[in-house]
TORTILUM-541612 format. One record per residue: residue in one letter; x, y negated, z negated of N, C-alpha, C, O in turn. Coordinates in nm, 3 decimals. Layout:
residues N
["a",[X,Y,Z],[X,Y,Z],[X,Y,Z],[X,Y,Z]] ...
***
This chain:
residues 60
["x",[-0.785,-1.319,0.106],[-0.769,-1.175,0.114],[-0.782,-1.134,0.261],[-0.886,-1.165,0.320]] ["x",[-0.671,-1.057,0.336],[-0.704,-1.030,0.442],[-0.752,-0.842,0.476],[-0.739,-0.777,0.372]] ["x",[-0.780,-0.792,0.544],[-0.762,-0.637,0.580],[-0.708,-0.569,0.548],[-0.758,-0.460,0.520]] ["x",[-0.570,-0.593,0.533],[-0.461,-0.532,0.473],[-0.431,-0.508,0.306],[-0.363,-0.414,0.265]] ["x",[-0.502,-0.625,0.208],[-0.503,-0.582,0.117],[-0.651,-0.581,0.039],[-0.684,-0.581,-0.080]] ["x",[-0.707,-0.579,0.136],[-0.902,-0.574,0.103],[-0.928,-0.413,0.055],[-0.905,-0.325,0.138]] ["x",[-0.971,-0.381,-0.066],[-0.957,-0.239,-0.085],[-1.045,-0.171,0.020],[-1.021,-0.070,0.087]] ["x",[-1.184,-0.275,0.017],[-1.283,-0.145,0.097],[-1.270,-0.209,0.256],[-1.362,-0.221,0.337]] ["x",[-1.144,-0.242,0.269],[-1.120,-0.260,0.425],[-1.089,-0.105,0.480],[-1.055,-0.022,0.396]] ["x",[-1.099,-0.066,0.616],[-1.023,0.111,0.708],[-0.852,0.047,0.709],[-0.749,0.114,0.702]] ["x",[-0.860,-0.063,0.719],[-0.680,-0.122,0.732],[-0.629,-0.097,0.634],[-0.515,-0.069,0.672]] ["x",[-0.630,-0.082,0.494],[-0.664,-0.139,0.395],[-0.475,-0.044,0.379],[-0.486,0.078,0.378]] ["x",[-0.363,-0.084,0.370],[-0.247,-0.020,0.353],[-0.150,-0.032,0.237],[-0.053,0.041,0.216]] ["x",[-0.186,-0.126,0.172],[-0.194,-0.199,-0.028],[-0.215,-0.160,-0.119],[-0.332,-0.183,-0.148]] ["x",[-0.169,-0.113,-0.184],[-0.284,0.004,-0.316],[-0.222,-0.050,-0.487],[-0.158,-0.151,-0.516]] ["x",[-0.256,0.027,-0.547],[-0.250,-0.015,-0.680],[-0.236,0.125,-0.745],[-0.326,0.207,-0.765]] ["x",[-0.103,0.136,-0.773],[-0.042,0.282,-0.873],[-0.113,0.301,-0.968],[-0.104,0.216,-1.056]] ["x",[-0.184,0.384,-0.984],[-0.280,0.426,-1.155],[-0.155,0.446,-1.308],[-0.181,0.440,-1.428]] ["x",[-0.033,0.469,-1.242],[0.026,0.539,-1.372],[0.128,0.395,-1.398],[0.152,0.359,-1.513]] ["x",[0.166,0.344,-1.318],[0.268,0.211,-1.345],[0.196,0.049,-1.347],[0.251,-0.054,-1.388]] ["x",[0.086,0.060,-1.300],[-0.010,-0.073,-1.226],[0.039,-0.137,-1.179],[0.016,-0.257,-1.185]] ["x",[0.112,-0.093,-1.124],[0.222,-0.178,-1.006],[0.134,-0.181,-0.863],[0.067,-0.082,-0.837]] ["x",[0.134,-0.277,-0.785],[0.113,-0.306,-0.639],[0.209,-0.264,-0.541],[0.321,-0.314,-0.541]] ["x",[0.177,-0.176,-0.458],[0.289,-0.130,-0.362],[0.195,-0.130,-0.269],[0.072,-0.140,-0.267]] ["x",[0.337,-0.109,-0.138],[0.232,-0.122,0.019],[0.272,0.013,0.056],[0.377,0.051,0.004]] ["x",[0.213,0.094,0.133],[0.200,0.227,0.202],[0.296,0.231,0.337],[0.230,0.209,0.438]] ["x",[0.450,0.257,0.364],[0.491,0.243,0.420],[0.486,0.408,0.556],[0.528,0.514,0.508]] ["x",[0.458,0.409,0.643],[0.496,0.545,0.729],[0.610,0.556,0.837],[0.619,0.517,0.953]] ["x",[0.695,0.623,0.752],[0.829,0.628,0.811],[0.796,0.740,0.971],[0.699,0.811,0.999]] ["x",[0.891,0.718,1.028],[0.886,0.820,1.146],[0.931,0.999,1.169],[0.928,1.087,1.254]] ["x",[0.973,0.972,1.027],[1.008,1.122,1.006],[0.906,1.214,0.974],[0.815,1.149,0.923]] ["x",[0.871,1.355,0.981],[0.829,1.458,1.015],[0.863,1.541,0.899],[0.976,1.578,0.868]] ["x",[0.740,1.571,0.833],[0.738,1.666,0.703],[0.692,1.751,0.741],[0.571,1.743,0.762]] ["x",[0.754,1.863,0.767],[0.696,2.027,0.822],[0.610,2.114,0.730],[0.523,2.197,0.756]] ["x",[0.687,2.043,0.553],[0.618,2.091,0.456],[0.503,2.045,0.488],[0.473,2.073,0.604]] ["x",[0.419,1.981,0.427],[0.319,1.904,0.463],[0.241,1.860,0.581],[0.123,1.828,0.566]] ["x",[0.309,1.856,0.720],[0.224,1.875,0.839],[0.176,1.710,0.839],[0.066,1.677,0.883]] ["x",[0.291,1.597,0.772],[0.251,1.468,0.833],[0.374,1.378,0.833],[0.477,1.427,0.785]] ["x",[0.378,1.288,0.867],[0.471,1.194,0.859],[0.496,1.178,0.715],[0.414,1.215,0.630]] ["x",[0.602,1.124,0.687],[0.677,1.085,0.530],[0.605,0.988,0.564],[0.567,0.948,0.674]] ["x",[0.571,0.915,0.353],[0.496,0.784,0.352],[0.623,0.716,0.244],[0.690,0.788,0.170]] ["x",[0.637,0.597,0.251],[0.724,0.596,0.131],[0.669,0.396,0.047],[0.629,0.294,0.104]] ["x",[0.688,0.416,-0.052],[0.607,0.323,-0.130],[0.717,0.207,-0.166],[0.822,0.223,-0.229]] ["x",[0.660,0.068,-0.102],[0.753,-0.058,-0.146],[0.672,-0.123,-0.223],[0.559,-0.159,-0.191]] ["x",[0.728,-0.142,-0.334],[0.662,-0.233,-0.444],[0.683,-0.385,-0.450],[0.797,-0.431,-0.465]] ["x",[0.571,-0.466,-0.438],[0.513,-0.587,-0.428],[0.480,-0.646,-0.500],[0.439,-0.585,-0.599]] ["x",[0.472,-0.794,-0.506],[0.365,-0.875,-0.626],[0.273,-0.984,-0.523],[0.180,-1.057,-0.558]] ["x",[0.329,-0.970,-0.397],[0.267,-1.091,-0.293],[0.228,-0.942,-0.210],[0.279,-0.830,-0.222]] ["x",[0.120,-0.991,-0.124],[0.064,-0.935,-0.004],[0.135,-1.015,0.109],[0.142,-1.138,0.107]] ["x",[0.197,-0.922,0.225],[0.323,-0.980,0.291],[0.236,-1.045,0.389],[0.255,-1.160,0.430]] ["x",[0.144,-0.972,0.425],[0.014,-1.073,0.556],[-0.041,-1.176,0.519],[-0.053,-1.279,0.585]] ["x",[-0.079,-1.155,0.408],[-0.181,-1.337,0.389],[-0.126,-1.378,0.295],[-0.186,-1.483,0.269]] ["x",[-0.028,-1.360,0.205],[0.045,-1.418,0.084],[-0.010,-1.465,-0.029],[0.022,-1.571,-0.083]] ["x",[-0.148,-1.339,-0.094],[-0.232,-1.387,-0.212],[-0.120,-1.313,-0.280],[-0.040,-1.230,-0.238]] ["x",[-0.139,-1.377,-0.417],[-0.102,-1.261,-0.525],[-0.171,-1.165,-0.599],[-0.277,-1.180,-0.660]] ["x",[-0.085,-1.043,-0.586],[-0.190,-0.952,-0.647],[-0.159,-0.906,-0.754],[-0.049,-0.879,-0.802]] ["x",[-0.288,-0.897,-0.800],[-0.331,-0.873,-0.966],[-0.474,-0.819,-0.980],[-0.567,-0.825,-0.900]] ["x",[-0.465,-0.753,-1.129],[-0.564,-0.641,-1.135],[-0.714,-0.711,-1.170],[-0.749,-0.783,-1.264]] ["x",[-0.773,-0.668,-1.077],[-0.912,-0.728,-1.072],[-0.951,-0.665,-1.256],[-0.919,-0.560,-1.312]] ["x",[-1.014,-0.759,-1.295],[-1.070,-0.721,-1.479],[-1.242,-0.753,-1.466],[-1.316,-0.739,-1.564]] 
***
């Protein structure tokens, strides 16, 4: 497990969808949401962690 998909890592950019339980990574595009007052985030869905190459699955 590295930083990137360590939940209680500050890096931590990996998450786990509550409504699909799908694994996706937190992508931040460079575009500019005026609505909102941040950068667009946009979500790529995974089954490997692309940095250290564990597989992820739901801790039970």
């Amino acid at each position: 497990m590295c930083k990137y998909c360590d939940s209680h890592s500050n890096d931590c950019c990996i998450y786990l969808d509550p409504l699909t339980k799908e694994w996706y990574e937190d992508i931040e595009t460079m575009e500019w949401d005026n609505y909102d007052g941040e950068y667009i985030h946009q979500k790529n869905y995974i089954n490997y962690c692309p940095y250290c190459g564990r597989k992820l699955a739901e801790n039970k």
